[in-house]
mmCIF file of the C-alpha atoms, coordinates in Angstrom:
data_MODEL
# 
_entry.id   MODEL 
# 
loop_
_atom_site.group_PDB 
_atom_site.id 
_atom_site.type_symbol 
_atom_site.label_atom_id 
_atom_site.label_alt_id 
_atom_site.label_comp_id 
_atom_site.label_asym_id 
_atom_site.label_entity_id 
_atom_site.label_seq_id 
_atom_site.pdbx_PDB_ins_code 
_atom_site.Cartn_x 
_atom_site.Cartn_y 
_atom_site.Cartn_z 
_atom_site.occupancy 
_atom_site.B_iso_or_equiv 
_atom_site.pdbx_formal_charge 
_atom_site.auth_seq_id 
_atom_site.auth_comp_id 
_atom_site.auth_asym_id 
_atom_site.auth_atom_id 
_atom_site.pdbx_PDB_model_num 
ATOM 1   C CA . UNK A 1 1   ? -0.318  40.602  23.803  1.00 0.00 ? 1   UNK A CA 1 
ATOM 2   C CA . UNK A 1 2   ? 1.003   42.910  20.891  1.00 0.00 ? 2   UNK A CA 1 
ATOM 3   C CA . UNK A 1 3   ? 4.465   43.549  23.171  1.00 0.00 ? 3   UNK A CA 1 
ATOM 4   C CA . UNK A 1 4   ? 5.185   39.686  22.504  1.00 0.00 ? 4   UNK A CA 1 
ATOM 5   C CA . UNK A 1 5   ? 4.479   39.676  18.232  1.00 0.00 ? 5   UNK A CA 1 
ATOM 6   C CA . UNK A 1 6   ? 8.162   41.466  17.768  1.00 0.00 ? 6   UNK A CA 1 
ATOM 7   C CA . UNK A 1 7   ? 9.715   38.569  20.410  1.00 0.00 ? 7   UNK A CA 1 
ATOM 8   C CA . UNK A 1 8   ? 7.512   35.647  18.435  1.00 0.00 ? 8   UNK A CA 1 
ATOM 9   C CA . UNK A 1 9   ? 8.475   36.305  14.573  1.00 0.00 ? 9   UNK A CA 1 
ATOM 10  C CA . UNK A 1 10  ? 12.118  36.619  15.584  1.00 0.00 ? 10  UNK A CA 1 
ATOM 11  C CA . UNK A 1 11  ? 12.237  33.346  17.123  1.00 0.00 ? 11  UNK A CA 1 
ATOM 12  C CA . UNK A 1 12  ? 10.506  31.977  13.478  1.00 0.00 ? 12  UNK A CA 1 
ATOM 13  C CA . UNK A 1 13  ? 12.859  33.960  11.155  1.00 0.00 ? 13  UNK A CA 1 
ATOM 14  C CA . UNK A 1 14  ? 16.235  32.710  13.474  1.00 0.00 ? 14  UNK A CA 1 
ATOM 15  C CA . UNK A 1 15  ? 14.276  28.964  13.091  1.00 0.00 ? 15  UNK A CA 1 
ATOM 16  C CA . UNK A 1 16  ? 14.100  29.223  9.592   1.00 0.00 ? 16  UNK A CA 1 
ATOM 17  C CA . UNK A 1 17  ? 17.577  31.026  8.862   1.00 0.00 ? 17  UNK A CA 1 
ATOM 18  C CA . UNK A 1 18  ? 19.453  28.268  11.063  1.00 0.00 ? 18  UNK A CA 1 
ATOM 19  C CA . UNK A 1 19  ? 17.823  25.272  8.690   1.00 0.00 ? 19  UNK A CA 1 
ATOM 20  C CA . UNK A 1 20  ? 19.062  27.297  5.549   1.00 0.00 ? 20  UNK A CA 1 
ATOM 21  C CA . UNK A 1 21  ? 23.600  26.232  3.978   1.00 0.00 ? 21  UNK A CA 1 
ATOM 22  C CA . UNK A 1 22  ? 24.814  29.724  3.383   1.00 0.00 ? 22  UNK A CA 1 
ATOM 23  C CA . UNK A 1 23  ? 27.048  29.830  -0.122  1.00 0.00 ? 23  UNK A CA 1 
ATOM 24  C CA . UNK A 1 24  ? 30.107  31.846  -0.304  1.00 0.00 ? 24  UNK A CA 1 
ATOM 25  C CA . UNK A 1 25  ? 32.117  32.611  -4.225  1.00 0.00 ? 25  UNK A CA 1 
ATOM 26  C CA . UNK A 1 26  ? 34.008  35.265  -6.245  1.00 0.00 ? 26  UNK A CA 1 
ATOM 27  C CA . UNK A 1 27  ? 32.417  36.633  -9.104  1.00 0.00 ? 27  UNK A CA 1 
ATOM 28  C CA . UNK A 1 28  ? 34.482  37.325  -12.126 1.00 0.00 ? 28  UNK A CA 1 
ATOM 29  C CA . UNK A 1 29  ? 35.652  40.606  -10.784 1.00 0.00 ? 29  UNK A CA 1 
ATOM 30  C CA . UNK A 1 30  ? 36.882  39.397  -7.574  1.00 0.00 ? 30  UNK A CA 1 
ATOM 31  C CA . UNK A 1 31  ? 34.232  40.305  -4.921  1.00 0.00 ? 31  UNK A CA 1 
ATOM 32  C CA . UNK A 1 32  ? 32.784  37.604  -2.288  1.00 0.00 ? 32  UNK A CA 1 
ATOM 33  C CA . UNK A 1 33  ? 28.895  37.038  -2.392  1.00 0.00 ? 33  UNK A CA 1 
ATOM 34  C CA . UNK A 1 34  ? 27.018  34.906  0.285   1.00 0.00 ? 34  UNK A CA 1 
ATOM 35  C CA . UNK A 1 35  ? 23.796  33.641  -0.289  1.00 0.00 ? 35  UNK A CA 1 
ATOM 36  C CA . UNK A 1 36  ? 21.775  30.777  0.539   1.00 0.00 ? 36  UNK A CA 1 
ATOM 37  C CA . UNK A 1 37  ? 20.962  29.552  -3.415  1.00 0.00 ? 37  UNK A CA 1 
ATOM 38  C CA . UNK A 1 38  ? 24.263  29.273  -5.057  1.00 0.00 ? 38  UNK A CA 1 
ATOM 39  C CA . UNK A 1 39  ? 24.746  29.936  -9.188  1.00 0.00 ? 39  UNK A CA 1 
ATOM 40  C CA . UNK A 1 40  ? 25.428  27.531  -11.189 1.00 0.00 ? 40  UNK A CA 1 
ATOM 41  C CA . UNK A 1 41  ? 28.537  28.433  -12.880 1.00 0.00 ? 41  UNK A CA 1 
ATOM 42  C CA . UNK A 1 42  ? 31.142  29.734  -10.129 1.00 0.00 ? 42  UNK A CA 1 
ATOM 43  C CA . UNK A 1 43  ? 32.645  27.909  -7.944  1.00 0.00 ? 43  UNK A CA 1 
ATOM 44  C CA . UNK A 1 44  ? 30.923  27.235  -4.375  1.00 0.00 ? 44  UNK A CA 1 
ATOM 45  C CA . UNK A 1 45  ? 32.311  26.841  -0.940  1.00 0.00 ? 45  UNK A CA 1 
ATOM 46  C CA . UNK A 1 46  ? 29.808  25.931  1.548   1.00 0.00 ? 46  UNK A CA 1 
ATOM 47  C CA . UNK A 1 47  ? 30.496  27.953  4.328   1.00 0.00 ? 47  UNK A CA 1 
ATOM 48  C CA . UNK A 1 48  ? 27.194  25.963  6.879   1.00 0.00 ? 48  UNK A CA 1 
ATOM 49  C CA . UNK A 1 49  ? 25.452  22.800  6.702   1.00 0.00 ? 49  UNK A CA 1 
ATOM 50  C CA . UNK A 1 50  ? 22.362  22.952  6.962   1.00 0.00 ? 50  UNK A CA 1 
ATOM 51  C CA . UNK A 1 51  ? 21.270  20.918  10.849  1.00 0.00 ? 51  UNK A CA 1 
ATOM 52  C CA . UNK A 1 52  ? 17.933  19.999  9.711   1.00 0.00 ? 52  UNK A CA 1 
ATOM 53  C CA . UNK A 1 53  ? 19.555  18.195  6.630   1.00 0.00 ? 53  UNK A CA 1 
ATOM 54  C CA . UNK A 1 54  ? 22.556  16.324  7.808   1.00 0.00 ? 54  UNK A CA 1 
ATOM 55  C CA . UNK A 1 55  ? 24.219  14.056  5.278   1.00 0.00 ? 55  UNK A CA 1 
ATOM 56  C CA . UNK A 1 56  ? 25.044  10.290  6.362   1.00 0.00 ? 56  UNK A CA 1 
ATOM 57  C CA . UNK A 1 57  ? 26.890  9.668   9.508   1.00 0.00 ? 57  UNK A CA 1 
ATOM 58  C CA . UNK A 1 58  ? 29.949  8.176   9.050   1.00 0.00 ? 58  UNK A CA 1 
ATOM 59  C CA . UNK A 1 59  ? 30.154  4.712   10.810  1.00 0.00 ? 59  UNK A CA 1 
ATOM 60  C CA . UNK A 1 60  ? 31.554  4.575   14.147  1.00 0.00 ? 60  UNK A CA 1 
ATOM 61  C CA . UNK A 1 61  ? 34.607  3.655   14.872  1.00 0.00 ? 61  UNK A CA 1 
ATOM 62  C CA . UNK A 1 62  ? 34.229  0.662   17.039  1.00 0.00 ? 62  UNK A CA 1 
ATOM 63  C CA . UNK A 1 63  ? 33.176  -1.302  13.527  1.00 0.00 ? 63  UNK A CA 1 
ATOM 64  C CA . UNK A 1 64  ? 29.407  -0.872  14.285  1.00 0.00 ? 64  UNK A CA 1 
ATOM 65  C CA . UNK A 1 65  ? 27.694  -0.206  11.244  1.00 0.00 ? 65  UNK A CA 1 
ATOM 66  C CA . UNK A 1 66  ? 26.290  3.521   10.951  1.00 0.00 ? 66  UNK A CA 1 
ATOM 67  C CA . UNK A 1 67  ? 22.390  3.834   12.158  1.00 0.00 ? 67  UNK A CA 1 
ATOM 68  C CA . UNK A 1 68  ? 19.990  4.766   9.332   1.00 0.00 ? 68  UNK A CA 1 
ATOM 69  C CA . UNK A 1 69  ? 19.648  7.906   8.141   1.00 0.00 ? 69  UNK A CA 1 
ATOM 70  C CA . UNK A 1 70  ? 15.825  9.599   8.159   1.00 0.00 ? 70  UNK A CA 1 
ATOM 71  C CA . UNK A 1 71  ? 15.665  8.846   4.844   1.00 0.00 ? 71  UNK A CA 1 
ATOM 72  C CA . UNK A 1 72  ? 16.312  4.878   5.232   1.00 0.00 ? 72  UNK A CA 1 
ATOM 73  C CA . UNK A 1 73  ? 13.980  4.734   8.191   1.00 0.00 ? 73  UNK A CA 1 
ATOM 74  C CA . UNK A 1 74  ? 11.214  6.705   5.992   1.00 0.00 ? 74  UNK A CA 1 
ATOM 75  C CA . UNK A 1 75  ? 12.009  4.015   3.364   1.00 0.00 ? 75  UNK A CA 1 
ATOM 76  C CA . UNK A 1 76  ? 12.005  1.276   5.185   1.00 0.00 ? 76  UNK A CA 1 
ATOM 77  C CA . UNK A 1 77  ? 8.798   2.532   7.048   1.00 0.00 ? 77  UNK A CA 1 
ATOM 78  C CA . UNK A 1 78  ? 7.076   2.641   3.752   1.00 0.00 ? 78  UNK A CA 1 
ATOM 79  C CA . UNK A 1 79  ? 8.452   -0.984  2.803   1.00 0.00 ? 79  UNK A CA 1 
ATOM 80  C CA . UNK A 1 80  ? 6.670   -2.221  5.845   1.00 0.00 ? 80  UNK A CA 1 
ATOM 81  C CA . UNK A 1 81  ? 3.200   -0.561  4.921   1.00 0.00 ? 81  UNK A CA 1 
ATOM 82  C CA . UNK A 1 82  ? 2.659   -1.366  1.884   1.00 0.00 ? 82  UNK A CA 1 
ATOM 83  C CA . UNK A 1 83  ? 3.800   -4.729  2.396   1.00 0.00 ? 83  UNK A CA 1 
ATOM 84  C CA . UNK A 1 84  ? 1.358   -4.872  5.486   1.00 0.00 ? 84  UNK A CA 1 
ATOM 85  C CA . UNK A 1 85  ? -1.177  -3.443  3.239   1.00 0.00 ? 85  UNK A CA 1 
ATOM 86  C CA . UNK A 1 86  ? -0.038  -6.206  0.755   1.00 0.00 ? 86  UNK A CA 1 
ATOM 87  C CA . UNK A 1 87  ? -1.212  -9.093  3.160   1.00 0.00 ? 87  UNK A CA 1 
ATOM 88  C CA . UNK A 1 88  ? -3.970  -7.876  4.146   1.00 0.00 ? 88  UNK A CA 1 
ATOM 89  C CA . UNK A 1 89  ? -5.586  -7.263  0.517   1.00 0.00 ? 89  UNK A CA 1 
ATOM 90  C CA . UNK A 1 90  ? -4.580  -11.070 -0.102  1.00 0.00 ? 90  UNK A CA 1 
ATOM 91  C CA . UNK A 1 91  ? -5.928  -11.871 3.340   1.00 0.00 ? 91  UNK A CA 1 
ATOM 92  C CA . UNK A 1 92  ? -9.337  -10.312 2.158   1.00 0.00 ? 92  UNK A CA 1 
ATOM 93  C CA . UNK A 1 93  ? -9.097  -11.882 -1.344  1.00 0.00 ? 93  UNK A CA 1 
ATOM 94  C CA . UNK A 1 94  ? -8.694  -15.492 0.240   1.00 0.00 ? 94  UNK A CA 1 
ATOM 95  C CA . UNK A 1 95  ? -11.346 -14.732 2.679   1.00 0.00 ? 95  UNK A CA 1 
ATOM 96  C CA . UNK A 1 96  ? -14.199 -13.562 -0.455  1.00 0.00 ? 96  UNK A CA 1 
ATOM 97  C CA . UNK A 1 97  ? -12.926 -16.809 -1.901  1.00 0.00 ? 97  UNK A CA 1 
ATOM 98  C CA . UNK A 1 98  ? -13.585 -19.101 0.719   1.00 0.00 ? 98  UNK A CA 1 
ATOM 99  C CA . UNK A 1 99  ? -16.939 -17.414 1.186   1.00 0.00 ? 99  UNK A CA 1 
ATOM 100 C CA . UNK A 1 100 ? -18.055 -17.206 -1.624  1.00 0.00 ? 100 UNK A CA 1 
ATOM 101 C CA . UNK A 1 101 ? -17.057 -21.521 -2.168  1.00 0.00 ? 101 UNK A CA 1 
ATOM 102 C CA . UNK A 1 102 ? -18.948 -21.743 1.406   1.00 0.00 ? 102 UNK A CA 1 
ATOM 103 C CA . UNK A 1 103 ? -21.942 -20.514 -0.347  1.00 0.00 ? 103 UNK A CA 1 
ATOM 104 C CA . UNK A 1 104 ? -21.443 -22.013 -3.240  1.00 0.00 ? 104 UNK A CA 1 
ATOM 105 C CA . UNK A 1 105 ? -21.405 -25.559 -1.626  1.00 0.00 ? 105 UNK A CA 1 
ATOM 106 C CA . UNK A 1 106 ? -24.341 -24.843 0.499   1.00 0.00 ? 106 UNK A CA 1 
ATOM 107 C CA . UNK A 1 107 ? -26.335 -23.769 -2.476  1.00 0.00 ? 107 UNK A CA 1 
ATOM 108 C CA . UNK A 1 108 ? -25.433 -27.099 -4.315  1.00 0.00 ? 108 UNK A CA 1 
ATOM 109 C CA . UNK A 1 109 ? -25.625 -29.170 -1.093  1.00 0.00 ? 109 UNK A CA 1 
ATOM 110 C CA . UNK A 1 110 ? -29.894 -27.801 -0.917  1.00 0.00 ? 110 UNK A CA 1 
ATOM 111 C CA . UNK A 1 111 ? -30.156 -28.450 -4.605  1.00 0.00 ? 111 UNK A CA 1 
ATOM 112 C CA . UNK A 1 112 ? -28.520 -31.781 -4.187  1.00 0.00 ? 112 UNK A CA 1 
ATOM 113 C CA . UNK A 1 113 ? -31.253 -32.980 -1.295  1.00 0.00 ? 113 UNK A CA 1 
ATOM 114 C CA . UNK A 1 114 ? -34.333 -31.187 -2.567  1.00 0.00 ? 114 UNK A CA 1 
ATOM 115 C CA . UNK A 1 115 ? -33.626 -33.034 -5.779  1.00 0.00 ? 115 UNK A CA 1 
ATOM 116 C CA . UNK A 1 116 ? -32.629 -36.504 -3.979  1.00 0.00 ? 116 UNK A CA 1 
ATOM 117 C CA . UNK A 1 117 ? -36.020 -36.319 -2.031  1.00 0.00 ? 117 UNK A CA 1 
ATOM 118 C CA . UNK A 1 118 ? -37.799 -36.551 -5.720  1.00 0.00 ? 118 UNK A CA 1 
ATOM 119 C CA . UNK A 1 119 ? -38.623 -32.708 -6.166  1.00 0.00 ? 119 UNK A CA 1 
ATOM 120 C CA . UNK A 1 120 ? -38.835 -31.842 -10.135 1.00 0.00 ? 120 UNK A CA 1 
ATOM 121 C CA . UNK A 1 121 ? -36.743 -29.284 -11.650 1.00 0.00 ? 121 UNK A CA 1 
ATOM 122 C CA . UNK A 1 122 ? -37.525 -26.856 -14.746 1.00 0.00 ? 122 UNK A CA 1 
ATOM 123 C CA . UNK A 1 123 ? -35.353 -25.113 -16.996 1.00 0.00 ? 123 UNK A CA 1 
ATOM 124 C CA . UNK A 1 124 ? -35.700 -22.105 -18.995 1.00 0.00 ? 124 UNK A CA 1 
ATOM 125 C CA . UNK A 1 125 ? -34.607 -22.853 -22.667 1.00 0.00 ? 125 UNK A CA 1 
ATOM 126 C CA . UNK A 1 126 ? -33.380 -20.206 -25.284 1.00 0.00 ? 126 UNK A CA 1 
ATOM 127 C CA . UNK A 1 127 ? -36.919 -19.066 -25.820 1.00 0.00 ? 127 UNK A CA 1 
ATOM 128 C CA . UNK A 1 128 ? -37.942 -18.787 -22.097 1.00 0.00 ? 128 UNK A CA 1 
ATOM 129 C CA . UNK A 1 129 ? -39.914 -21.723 -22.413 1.00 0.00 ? 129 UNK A CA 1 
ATOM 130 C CA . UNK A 1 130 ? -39.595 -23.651 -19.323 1.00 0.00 ? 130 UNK A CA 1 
ATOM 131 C CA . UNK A 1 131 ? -39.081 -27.293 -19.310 1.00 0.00 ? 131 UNK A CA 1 
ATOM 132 C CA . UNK A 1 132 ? -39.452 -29.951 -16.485 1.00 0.00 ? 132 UNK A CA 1 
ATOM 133 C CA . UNK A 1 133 ? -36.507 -33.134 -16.453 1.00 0.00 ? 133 UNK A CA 1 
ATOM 134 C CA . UNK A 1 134 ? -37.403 -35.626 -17.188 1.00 0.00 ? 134 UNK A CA 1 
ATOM 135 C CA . UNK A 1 135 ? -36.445 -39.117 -15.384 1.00 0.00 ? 135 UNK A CA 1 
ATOM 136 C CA . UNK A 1 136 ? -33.054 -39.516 -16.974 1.00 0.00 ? 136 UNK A CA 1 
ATOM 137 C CA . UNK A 1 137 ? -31.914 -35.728 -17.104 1.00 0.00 ? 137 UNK A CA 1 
ATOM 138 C CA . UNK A 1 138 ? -33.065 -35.856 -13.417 1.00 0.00 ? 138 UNK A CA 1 
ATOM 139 C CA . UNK A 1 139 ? -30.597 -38.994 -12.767 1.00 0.00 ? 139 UNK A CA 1 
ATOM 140 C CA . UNK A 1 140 ? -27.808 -37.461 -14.500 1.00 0.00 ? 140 UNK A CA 1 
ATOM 141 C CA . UNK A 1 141 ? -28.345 -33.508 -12.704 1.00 0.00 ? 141 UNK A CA 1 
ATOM 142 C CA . UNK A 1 142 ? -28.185 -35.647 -9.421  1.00 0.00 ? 142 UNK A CA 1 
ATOM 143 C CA . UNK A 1 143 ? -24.845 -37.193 -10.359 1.00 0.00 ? 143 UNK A CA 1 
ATOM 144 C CA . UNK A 1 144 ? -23.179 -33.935 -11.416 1.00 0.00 ? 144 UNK A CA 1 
ATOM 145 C CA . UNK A 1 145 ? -24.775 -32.242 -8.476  1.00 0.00 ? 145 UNK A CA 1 
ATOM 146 C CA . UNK A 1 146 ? -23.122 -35.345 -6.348  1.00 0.00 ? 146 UNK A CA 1 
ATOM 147 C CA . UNK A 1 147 ? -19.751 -34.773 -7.994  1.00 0.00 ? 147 UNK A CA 1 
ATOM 148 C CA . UNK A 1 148 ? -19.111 -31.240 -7.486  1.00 0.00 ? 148 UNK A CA 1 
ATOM 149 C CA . UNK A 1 149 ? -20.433 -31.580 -3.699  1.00 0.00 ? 149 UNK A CA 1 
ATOM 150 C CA . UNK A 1 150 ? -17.889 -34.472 -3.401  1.00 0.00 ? 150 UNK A CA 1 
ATOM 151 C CA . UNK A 1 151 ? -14.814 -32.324 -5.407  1.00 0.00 ? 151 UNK A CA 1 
ATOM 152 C CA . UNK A 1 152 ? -15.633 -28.820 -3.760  1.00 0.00 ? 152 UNK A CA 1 
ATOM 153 C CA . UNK A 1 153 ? -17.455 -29.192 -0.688  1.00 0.00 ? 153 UNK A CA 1 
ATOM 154 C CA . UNK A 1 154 ? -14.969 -30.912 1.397   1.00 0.00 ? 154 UNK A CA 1 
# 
Protein backbone atom coordinates (compact mmCIF):
# COMPACT_ATOMS: atom_id res chain seq x y z
CA UNK A 1 0.00 0.00 0.00
CA UNK A 2 2.81 2.50 1.18
CA UNK A 3 4.93 1.54 -2.31
CA UNK A 4 1.94 3.37 -4.21
CA UNK A 5 1.81 6.96 -1.79
CA UNK A 6 5.18 8.24 -3.78
CA UNK A 7 3.27 7.16 -7.37
CA UNK A 8 -0.25 8.88 -5.97
CA UNK A 9 1.00 12.53 -4.79
CA UNK A 10 2.99 12.85 -8.00
CA UNK A 11 0.11 12.34 -10.13
CA UNK A 12 -1.74 15.34 -7.73
CA UNK A 13 1.26 17.77 -7.77
CA UNK A 14 1.68 17.21 -12.00
CA UNK A 15 -2.52 17.80 -11.83
CA UNK A 16 -2.19 20.82 -10.06
CA UNK A 17 1.11 22.26 -11.76
CA UNK A 18 -0.51 21.66 -15.36
CA UNK A 19 -3.79 23.96 -14.28
CA UNK A 20 -1.26 26.72 -13.06
CA UNK A 21 0.10 30.02 -16.44
CA UNK A 22 3.77 30.11 -15.69
CA UNK A 23 5.13 34.03 -15.90
CA UNK A 24 8.38 34.78 -17.42
CA UNK A 25 10.23 38.83 -17.00
CA UNK A 26 13.57 40.65 -16.52
CA UNK A 27 14.14 42.31 -13.43
CA UNK A 28 15.91 45.59 -13.47
CA UNK A 29 19.27 43.97 -13.62
CA UNK A 30 18.64 41.83 -16.51
CA UNK A 31 18.01 38.27 -15.17
CA UNK A 32 14.81 36.07 -16.29
CA UNK A 33 12.43 34.91 -13.38
CA UNK A 34 9.52 32.37 -13.94
CA UNK A 35 6.88 32.05 -11.64
CA UNK A 36 3.36 31.31 -11.59
CA UNK A 37 2.11 34.88 -9.73
CA UNK A 38 3.55 37.61 -11.76
CA UNK A 39 4.58 41.33 -10.07
CA UNK A 40 2.92 43.98 -10.74
CA UNK A 41 5.30 46.38 -12.11
CA UNK A 42 7.55 44.52 -14.85
CA UNK A 43 6.58 43.55 -17.76
CA UNK A 44 4.96 39.90 -18.22
CA UNK A 45 5.11 37.41 -20.99
CA UNK A 46 2.97 34.51 -20.45
CA UNK A 47 4.93 31.75 -21.37
CA UNK A 48 1.45 28.77 -20.68
CA UNK A 49 -2.14 29.11 -20.53
CA UNK A 50 -3.52 27.73 -18.12
CA UNK A 51 -6.03 24.36 -19.79
CA UNK A 52 -8.39 24.42 -17.01
CA UNK A 53 -9.02 28.23 -17.72
CA UNK A 54 -9.26 28.72 -21.40
CA UNK A 55 -10.30 32.16 -22.57
CA UNK A 56 -13.24 32.44 -25.27
CA UNK A 57 -13.06 30.43 -28.38
CA UNK A 58 -12.85 32.31 -31.24
CA UNK A 59 -15.87 31.68 -33.61
CA UNK A 60 -15.48 29.22 -36.24
CA UNK A 61 -14.84 29.89 -39.38
CA UNK A 62 -17.75 28.57 -41.27
CA UNK A 63 -19.79 31.85 -39.72
CA UNK A 64 -21.29 29.71 -36.86
CA UNK A 65 -21.38 31.66 -33.89
CA UNK A 66 -18.79 30.47 -31.09
CA UNK A 67 -20.47 27.91 -28.37
CA UNK A 68 -20.67 29.35 -24.84
CA UNK A 69 -18.03 29.51 -22.74
CA UNK A 70 -18.41 27.69 -18.99
CA UNK A 71 -18.97 30.80 -17.73
CA UNK A 72 -22.14 31.69 -20.07
CA UNK A 73 -23.56 28.23 -19.56
CA UNK A 74 -23.06 28.72 -15.58
CA UNK A 75 -24.88 32.05 -16.19
CA UNK A 76 -27.37 31.10 -18.12
CA UNK A 77 -27.93 27.96 -15.85
CA UNK A 78 -28.50 30.28 -12.99
CA UNK A 79 -30.94 32.54 -15.19
CA UNK A 80 -33.05 29.48 -15.61
CA UNK A 81 -33.23 28.65 -11.75
CA UNK A 82 -34.04 31.39 -10.33
CA UNK A 83 -36.45 32.19 -12.86
CA UNK A 84 -37.92 28.57 -12.32
CA UNK A 85 -37.78 29.32 -8.72
CA UNK A 86 -39.51 32.66 -9.70
CA UNK A 87 -42.73 30.81 -11.02
CA UNK A 88 -43.06 28.63 -8.74
CA UNK A 89 -43.11 31.15 -5.61
CA UNK A 90 -45.92 33.04 -7.73
CA UNK A 91 -47.45 29.66 -8.49
CA UNK A 92 -47.68 29.11 -4.61
CA UNK A 93 -48.75 32.74 -3.93
CA UNK A 94 -51.79 32.37 -6.44
CA UNK A 95 -52.54 29.04 -5.08
CA UNK A 96 -52.74 30.54 -0.95
CA UNK A 97 -54.88 33.11 -2.69
CA UNK A 98 -57.34 31.10 -4.26
CA UNK A 99 -57.52 29.06 -1.08
CA UNK A 100 -57.73 31.13 1.12
CA UNK A 101 -60.98 33.07 -1.24
CA UNK A 102 -62.28 29.23 -1.38
CA UNK A 103 -62.57 29.43 2.28
CA UNK A 104 -63.48 32.58 2.52
CA UNK A 105 -66.65 32.04 0.31
CA UNK A 106 -67.56 28.90 2.02
CA UNK A 107 -67.43 30.59 5.36
CA UNK A 108 -69.80 33.41 4.05
CA UNK A 109 -71.87 30.97 1.94
CA UNK A 110 -72.76 28.93 5.84
CA UNK A 111 -73.26 32.32 7.38
CA UNK A 112 -75.39 33.37 4.51
CA UNK A 113 -77.92 30.10 4.93
CA UNK A 114 -77.78 29.68 8.68
CA UNK A 115 -78.88 33.29 8.75
CA UNK A 116 -81.52 32.91 5.72
CA UNK A 117 -83.11 29.90 7.66
CA UNK A 118 -83.98 32.63 10.59
CA UNK A 119 -81.00 31.76 13.04
CA UNK A 120 -80.14 35.03 15.30
CA UNK A 121 -76.81 36.50 15.36
CA UNK A 122 -74.91 38.39 18.34
CA UNK A 123 -72.21 40.74 18.32
CA UNK A 124 -69.65 41.65 20.72
CA UNK A 125 -69.58 45.53 21.13
CA UNK A 126 -66.54 47.66 22.40
CA UNK A 127 -67.23 46.58 25.93
CA UNK A 128 -67.68 42.80 25.24
CA UNK A 129 -71.18 43.12 25.73
CA UNK A 130 -72.87 40.94 23.32
CA UNK A 131 -75.80 42.04 21.39
CA UNK A 132 -78.45 40.04 19.35
CA UNK A 133 -79.80 41.87 15.66
CA UNK A 134 -82.37 42.84 15.65
CA UNK A 135 -85.05 42.45 12.65
CA UNK A 136 -83.67 45.19 10.47
CA UNK A 137 -79.81 44.76 11.19
CA UNK A 138 -80.67 41.07 10.45
CA UNK A 139 -82.25 42.16 6.89
CA UNK A 140 -79.46 44.33 6.06
CA UNK A 141 -76.37 41.52 7.36
CA UNK A 142 -78.33 39.17 4.91
CA UNK A 143 -78.01 41.60 2.01
CA UNK A 144 -74.30 42.33 2.50
CA UNK A 145 -73.75 38.68 3.19
CA UNK A 146 -75.77 38.15 -0.35
CA UNK A 147 -73.55 40.69 -2.08
CA UNK A 148 -70.18 39.57 -1.34
CA UNK A 149 -71.32 35.78 -2.07
CA UNK A 150 -72.63 37.16 -5.44
CA UNK A 151 -69.15 39.52 -6.12
CA UNK A 152 -66.58 36.86 -4.73
CA UNK A 153 -67.95 33.54 -4.77
CA UNK A 154 -68.36 32.99 -8.37
Amino acid sequence: MLHKLPAVVLTLAATVAYGQEIYSWKDASGGVHYSDMPPAEAKVRTLRKAPLAPEKAAAPADGRPAPPSLAERELAFKKRRASTAEAEEKANNERTATDARQKECSEAKAQLLAMQDGQRVARFVENGERVVLDDAEHEAEVERLSKYVARNCK
